[in-house]
DRENDO-1510 file (C-alpha; in Angstrom, 1 decimal, always signed):
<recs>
REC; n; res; u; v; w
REC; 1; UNK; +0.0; +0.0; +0.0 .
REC; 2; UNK; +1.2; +3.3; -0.8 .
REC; 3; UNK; +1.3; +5.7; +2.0 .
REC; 4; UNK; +1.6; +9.7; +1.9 .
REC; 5; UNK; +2.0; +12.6; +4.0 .
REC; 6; UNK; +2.1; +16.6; +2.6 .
REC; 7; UNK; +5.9; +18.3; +3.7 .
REC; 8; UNK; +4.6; +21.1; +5.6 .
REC; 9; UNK; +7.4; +23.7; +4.8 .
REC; 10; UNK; +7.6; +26.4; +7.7 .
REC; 11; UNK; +9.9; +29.5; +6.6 .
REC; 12; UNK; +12.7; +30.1; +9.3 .
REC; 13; UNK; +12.4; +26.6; +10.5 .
REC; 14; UNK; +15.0; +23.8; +11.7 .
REC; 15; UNK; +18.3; +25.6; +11.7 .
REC; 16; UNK; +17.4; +28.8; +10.0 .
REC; 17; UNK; +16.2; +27.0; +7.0 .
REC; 18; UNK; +14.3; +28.1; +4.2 .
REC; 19; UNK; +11.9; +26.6; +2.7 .
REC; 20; UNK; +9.0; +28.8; +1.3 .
REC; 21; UNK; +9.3; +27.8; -2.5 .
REC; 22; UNK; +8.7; +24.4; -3.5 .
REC; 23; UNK; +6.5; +22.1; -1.4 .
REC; 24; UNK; +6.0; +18.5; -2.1 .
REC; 25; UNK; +3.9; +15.3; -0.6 .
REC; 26; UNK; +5.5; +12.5; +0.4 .
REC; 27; UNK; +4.8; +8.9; -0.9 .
REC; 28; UNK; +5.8; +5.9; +0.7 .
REC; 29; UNK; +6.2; +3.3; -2.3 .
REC; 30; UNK; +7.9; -0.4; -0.5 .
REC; 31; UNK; +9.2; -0.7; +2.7 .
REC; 32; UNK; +11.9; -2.9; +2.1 .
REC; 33; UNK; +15.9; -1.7; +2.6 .
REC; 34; UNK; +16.6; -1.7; -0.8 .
REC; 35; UNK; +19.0; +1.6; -0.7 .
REC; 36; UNK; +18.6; +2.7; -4.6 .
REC; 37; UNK; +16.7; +4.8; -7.0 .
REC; 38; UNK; +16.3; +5.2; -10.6 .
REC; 39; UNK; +13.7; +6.3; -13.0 .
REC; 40; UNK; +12.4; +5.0; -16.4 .
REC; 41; UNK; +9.2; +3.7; -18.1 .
REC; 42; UNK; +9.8; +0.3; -17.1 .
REC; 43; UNK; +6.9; -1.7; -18.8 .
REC; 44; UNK; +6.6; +1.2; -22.1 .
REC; 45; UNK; +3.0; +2.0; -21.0 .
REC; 46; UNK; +3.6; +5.9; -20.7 .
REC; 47; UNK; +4.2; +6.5; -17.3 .
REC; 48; UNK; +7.3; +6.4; -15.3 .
REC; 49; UNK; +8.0; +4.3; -12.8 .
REC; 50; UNK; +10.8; +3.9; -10.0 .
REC; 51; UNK; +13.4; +1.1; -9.7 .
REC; 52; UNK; +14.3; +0.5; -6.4 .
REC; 53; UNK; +16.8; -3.2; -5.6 .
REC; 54; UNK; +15.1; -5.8; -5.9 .
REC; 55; UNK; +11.6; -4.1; -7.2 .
REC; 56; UNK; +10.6; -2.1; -10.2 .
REC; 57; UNK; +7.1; -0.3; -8.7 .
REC; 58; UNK; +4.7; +0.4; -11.3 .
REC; 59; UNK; +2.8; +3.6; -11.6 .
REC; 60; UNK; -0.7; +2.7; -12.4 .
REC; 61; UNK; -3.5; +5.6; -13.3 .
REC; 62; UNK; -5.0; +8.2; -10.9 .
REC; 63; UNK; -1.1; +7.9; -9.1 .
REC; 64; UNK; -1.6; +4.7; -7.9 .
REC; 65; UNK; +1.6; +1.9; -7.6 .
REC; 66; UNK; +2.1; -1.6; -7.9 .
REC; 67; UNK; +5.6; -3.3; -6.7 .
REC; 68; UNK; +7.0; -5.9; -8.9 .
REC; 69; UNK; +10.0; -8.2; -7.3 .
REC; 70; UNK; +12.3; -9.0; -10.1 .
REC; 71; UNK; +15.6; -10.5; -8.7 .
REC; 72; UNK; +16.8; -11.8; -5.2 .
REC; 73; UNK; +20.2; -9.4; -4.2 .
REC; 74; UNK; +22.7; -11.1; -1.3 .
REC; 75; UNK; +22.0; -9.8; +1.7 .
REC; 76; UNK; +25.0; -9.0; +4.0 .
REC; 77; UNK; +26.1; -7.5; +6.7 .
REC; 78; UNK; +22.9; -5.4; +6.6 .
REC; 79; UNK; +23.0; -4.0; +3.5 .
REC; 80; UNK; +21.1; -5.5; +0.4 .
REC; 81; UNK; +24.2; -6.1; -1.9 .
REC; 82; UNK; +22.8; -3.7; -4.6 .
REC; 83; UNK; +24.4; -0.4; -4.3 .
REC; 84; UNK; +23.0; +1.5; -7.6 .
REC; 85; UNK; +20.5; +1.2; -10.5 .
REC; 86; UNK; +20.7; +2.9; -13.8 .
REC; 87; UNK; +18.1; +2.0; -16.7 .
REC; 88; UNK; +18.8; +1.9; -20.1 .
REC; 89; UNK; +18.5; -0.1; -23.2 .
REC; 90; UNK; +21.3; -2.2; -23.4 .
REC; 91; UNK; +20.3; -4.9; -26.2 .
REC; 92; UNK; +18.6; -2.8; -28.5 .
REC; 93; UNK; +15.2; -4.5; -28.4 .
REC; 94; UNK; +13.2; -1.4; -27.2 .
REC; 95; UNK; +12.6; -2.5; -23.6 .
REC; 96; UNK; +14.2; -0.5; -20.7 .
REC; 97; UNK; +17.0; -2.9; -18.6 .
REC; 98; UNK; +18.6; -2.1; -15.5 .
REC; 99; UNK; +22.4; -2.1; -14.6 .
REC; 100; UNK; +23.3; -2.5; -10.7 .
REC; 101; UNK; +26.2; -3.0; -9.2 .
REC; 102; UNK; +27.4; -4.8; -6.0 .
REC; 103; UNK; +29.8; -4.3; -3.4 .
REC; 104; UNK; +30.4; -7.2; -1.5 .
REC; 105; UNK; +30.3; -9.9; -4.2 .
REC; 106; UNK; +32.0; -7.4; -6.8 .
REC; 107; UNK; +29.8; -7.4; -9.9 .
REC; 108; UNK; +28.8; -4.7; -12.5 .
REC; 109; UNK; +25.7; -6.6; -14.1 .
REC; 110; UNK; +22.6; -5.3; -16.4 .
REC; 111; UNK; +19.1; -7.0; -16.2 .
REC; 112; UNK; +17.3; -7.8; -19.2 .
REC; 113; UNK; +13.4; -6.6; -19.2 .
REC; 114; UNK; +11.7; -9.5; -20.5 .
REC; 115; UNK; +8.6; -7.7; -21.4 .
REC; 116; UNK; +6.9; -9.4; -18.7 .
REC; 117; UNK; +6.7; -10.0; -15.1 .
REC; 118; UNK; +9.1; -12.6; -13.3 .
REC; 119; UNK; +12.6; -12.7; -12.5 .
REC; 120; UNK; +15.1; -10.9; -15.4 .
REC; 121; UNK; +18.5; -12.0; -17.1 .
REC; 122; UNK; +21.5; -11.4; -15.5 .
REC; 123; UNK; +24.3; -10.3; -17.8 .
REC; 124; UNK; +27.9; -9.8; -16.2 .
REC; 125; UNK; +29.7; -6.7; -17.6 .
REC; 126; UNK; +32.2; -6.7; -15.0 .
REC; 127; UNK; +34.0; -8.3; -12.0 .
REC; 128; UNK; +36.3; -8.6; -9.5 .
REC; 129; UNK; +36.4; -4.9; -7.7 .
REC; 130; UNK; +33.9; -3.2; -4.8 .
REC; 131; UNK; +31.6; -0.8; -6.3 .
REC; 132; UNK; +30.2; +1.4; -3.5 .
REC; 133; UNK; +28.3; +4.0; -6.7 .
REC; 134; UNK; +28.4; +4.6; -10.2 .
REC; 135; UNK; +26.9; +7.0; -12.5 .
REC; 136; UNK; +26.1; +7.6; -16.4 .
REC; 137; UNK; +28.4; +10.3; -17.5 .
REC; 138; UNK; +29.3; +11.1; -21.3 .
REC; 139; UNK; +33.0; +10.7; -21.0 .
REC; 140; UNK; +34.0; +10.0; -25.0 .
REC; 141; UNK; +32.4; +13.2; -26.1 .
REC; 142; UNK; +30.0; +11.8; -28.2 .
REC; 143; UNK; +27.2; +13.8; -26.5 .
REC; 144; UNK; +25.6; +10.5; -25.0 .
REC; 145; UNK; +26.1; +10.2; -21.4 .
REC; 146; UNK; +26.2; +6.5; -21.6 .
REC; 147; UNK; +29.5; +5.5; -20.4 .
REC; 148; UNK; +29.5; +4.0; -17.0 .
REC; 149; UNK; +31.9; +5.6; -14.3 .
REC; 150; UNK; +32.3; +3.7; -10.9 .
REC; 151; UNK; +33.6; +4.5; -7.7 .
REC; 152; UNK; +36.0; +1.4; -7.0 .
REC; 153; UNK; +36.8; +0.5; -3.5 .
REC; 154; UNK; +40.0; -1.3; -2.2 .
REC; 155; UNK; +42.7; -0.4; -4.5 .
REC; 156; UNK; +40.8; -1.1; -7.7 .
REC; 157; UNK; +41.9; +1.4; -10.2 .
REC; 158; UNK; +40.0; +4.4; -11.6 .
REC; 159; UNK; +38.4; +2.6; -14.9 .
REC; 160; UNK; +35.3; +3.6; -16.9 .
REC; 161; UNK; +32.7; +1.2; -19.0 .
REC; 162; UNK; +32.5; +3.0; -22.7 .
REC; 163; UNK; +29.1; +1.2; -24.3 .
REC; 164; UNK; +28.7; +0.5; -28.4 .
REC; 165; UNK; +27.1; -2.5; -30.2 .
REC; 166; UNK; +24.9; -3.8; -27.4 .
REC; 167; UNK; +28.2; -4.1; -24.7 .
REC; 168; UNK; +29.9; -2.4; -22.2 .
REC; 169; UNK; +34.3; -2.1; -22.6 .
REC; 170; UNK; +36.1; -1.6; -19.4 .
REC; 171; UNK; +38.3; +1.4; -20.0 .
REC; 172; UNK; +41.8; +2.3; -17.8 .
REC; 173; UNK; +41.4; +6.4; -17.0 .
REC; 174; UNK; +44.5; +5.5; -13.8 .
REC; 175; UNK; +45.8; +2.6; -12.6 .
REC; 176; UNK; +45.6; +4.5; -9.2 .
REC; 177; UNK; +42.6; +4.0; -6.8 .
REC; 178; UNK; +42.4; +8.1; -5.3 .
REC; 179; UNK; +39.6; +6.9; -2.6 .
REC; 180; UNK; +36.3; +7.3; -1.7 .
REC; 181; UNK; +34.2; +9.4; -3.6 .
REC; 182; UNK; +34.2; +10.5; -7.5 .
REC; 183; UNK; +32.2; +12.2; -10.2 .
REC; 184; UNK; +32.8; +14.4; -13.5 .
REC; 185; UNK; +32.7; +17.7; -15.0 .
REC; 186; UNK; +34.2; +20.2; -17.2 .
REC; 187; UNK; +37.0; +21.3; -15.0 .
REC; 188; UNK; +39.3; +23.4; -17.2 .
REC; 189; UNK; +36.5; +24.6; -19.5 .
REC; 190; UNK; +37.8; +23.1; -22.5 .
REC; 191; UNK; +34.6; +21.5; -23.2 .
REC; 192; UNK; +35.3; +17.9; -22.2 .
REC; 193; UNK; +34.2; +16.0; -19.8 .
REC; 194; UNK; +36.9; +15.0; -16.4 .
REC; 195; UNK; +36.9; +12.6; -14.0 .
REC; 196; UNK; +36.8; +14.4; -10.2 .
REC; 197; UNK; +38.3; +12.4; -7.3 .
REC; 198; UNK; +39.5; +13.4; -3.8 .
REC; 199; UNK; +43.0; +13.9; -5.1 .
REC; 200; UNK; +42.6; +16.3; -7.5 .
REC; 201; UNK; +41.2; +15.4; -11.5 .
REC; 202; UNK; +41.9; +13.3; -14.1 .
REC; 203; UNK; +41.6; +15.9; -17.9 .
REC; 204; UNK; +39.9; +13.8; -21.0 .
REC; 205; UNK; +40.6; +12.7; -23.1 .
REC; 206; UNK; +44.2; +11.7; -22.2 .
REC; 207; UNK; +43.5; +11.5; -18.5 .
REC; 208; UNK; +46.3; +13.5; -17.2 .
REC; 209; UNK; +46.5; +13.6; -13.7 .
REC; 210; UNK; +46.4; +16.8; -11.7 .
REC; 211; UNK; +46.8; +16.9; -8.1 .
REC; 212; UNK; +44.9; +19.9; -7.5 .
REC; 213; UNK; +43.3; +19.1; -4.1 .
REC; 214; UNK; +43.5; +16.3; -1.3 .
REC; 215; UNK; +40.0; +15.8; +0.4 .
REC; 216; UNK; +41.1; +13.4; +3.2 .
REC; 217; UNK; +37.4; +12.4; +4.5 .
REC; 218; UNK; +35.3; +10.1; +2.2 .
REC; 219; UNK; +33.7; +11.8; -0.1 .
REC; 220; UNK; +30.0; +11.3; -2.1 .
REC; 221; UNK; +29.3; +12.3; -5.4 .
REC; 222; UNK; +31.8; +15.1; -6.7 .
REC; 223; UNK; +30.9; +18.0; -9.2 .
REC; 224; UNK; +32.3; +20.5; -11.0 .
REC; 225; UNK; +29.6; +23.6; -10.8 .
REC; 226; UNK; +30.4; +27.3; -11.3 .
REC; 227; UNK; +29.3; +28.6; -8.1 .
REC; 228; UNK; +30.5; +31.9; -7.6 .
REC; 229; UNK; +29.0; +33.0; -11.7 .
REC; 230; UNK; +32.7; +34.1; -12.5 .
REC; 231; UNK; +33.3; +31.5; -15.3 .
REC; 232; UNK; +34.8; +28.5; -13.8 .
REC; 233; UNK; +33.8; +25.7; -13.0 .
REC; 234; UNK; +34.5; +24.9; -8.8 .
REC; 235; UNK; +34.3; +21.6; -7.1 .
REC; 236; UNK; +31.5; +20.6; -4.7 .
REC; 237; UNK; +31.1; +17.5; -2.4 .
REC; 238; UNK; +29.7; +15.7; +0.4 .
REC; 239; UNK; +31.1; +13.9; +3.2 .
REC; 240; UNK; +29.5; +10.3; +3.1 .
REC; 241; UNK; +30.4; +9.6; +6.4 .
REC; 242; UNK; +30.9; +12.6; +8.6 .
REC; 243; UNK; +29.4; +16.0; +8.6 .
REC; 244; UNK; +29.3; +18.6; +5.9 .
REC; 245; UNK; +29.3; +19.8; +2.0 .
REC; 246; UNK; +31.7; +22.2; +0.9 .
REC; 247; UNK; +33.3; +23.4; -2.0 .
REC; 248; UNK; +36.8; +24.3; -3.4 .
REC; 249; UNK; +37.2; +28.0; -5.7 .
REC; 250; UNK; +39.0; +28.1; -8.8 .
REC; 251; UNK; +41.0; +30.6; -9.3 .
REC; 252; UNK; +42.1; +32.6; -12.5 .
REC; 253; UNK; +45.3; +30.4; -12.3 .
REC; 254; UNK; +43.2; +27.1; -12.8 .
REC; 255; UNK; +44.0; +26.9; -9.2 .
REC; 256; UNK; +41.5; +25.5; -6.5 .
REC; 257; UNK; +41.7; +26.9; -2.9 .
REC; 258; UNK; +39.4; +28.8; -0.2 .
REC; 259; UNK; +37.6; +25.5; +0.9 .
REC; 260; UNK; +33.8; +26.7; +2.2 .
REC; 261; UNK; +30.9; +25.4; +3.7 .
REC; 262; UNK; +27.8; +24.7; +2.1 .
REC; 263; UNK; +26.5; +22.9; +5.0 .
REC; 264; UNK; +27.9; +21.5; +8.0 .
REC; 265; UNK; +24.8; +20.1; +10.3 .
REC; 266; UNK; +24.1; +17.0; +9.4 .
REC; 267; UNK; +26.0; +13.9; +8.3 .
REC; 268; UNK; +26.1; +11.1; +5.9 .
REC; 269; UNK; +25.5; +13.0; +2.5 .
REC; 270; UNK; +26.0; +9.7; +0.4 .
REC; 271; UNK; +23.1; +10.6; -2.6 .
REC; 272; UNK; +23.3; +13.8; -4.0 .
REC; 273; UNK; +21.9; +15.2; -7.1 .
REC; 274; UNK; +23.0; +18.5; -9.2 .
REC; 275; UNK; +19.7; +19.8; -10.5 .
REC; 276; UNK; +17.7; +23.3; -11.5 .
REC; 277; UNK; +14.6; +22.4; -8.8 .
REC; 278; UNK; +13.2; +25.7; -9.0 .
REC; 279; UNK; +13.4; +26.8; -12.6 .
REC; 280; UNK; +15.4; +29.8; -12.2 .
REC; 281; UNK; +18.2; +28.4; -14.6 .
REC; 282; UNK; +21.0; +28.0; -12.1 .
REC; 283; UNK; +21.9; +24.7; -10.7 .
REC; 284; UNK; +20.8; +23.8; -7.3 .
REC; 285; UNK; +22.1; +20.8; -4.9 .
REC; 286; UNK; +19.5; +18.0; -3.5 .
REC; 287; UNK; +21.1; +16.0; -0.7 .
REC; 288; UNK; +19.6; +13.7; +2.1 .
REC; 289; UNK; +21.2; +11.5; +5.2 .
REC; 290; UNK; +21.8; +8.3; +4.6 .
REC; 291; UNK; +20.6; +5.5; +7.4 .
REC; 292; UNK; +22.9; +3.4; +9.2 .
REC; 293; UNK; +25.9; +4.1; +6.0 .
REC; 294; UNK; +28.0; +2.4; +9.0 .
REC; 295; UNK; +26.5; +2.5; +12.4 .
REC; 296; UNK; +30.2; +4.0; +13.9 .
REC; 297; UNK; +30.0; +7.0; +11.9 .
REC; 298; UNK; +29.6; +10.8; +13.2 .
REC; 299; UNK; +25.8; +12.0; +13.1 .
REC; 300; UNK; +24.7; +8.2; +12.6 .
REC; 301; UNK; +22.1; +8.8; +15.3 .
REC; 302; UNK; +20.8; +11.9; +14.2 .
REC; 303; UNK; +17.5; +12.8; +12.5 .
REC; 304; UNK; +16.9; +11.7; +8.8 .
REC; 305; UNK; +16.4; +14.9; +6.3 .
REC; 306; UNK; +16.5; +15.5; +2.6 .
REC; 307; UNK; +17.1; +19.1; +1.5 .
REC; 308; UNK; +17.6; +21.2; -1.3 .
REC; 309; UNK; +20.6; +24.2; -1.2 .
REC; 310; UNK; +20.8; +27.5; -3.7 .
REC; 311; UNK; +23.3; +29.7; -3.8 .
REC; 312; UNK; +21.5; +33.1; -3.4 .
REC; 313; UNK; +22.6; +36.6; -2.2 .
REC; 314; UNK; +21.8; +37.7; +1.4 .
REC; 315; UNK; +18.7; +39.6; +2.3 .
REC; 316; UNK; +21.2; +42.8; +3.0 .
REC; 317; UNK; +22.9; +42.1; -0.2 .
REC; 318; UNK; +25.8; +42.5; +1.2 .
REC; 319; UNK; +27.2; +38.5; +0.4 .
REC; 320; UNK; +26.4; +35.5; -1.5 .
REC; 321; UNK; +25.8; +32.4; +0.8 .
REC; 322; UNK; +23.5; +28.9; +0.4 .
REC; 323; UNK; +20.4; +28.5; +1.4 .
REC; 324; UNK; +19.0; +25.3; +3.0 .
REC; 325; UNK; +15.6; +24.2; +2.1 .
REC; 326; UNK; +14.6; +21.3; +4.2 .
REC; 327; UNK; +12.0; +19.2; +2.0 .
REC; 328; UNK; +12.0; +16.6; +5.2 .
REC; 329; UNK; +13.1; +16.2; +8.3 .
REC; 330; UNK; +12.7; +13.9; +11.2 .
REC; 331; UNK; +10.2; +11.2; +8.9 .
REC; 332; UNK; +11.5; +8.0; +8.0 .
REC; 333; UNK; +12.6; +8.9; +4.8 .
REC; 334; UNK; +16.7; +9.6; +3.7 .
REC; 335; UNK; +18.6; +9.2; +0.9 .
REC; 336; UNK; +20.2; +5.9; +0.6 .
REC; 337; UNK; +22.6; +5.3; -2.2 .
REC; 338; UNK; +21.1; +7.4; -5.0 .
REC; 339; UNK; +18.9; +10.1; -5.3 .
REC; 340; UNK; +16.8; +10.3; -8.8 .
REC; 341; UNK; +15.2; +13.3; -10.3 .
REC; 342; UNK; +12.8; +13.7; -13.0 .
REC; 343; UNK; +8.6; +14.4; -13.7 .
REC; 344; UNK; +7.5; +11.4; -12.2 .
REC; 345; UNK; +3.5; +12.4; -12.1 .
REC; 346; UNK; +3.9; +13.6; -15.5 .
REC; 347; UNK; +2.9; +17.6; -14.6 .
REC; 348; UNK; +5.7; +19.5; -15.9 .
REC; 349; UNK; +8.0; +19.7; -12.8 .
REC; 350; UNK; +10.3; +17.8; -11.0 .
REC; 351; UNK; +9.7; +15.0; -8.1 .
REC; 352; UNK; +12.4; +12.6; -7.1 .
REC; 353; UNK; +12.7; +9.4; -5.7 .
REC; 354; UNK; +14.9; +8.1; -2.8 .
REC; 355; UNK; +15.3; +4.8; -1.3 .
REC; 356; UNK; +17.0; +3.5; +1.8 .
REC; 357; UNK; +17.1; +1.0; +4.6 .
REC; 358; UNK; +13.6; +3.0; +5.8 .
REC; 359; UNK; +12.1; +2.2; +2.3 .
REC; 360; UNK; +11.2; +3.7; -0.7 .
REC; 361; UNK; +9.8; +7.0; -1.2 .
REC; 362; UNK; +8.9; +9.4; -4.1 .
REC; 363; UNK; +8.2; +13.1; -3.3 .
REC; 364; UNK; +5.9; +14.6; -5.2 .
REC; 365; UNK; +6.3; +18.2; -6.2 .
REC; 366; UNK; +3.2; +20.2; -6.1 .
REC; 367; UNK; +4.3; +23.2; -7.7 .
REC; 368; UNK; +2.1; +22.1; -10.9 .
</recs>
């Protein structure tokens, strides 16, 4: 059954907060631990749908949802072994499939849609390193974000999965493994697209290493976003398992320095998402707290919350600083492993979907 609640969003609340923009209703799709999200029209009947671990739920009419079980993950050490979902068409035969990756057993896998209900294919791309994330980035400059970029762990090396002709090719960017965390961006503003890692950037397409930074905590998702509007791109992060998002400045020099805050009060910022959420052109960051990433960790205790930051000037106009928008806080919904934007509802604006060891949830934006 699906369950819902409406996000009351009180200006000036928790922490200073703001929140008087956007509000959205919360839906409770499964409430399994399955810690991923994606989004695609799963069974090509018009209407998206989320994937979630073990479950595609399908969006029926009048915003109703039925859950579909289409594979058994490991379960270990309590996580489900399934630590992201992206959907695409790998074989060609019109049908949406889903690639996942583990990280105890070590596989990089996609999931053939048979068209039908019932347990799917599985198809190994890849095997033999952790994978905590990964992401679809477009990394040969072909303008199709379709290569596959994963965050090894261990002392697997920094690769990338290029796709053509129905297959995925494991691609060497560094033989080094630069730690937890990873992403990709423009970071020189040539045009192409580099790998980010917390020891400075890797520059397509040769992948020439430049140790630009050192970000000693674990990182999330990394991104190279122009925050300050002077023309380069700076570098934004979470800590996954401690407190705070910052960012780095690039200077004139192609040099990156002045580490700031974005936010420093909760912990766990695992999912992220770079995203316009309120339509006025300029990207904005959606985060949430992950439950339980390890139950040692800074903050693990603390209160769930997903929020939404923009970088605004002050009421006194005086500085630029970002804004929190808390979306929820204190429910039992986080952000697991992945956070995934798009129209879910089909009304013109943007919901997302989150799952988690609390469940699966969509939040449904009510702007439209």
């Amino acid at each position: 059954m699906q369950r819902f609640a409406l996000i009351l969003l009180a200006a000036g609340s928790l922490w200073g907060g703001r929140n008087e923009d956007i509000p959205f209703r919360k839906h409770q799709l499964h409430f399994g631990a399955n810690e991923t999200a994606a989004l695609a029209d799963v069974n090509d009947d018009g209407r998206m749908d989320v994937v979630n671990g073990e479950y595609w739920h399908e969006q029926l009419p009048a915003k109703k949802w039925k859950s579909h079980k289409f594979r058994t993950m490991g379960f270990l050490n309590n996580y489900i072994d399934n630590f992201t979902d992206l959907t695409m068409d790998v074989n060609g035969d019109g049908k949406i499939d889903i690639i996942s990756c583990t990280y105890f057993s070590k596989r990089i896998s996609w999931f053939e849609n048979p068209g039908k209900t019932g347990t799917w294919k599985e198809h190994l791309i890849d095997e033999g390193n952790s994978v905590e994330f990964m992401f679809f980035v477009d990394l040969n400059g072909d303008g199709k974000a379709n290569e596959i970029l994963p965050q090894f762990g261990g002392k697997g090396p920094t690769v990338y999965y290029e796709f053509g002709k129905g297959k995925f090719e494991r691609k060497v960017a560094n033989e080094k493994n630069f730690g937890h965390g990873i992403g990709a961006g423009d970071v020189n503003g040539d045009g192409k697209t580099d790998i980010i890692t917390p020891k400075g950037w890797l520059e397509a397409p040769s992948w020439t290493e430049h140790a630009a930074w050192e970000i000693k905590k674990a990182t999330g998702f990394m991104y190279a976003l122009d925050v300050n509007g002077d023309g380069r791109n700076d570098i934004v992060w979470p800590h996954a398992h401690d407190f705070g998002i910052y960012w780095l400045t690039q200077d004139a020099d192609g040099k990156f320095s002045n580490e700031q805050k974005v936010d420093d009060v909760w912990s766990q910022a695992h999912a992220t998402a770079l995203v316009d959420l309120n339509g006025d052109g300029k990207k904005d960051l959606l985060a949430g707290k992950r439950l339980f990433a390890h139950d040692h960790e800074p903050g693990v205790n603390d209160a769930l919350g997903i929020y939404w930051y923009e970088y605004q000037r002050t009421t006194d106009g005086k500085r630029m600083e970002w804004v929190r928008h808390i979306i929820e806080y204190g429910g039992m919904a986080g952000a697991g492993m992945q956070i995934a934007v798009g129209d879910i509802d089909g009304d013109g604006d943007l919901d997302f979907a989150v799952g988690g060891k609390s469940g699966c949830y969509w939040f449904e934006n009510l702007t439209k």
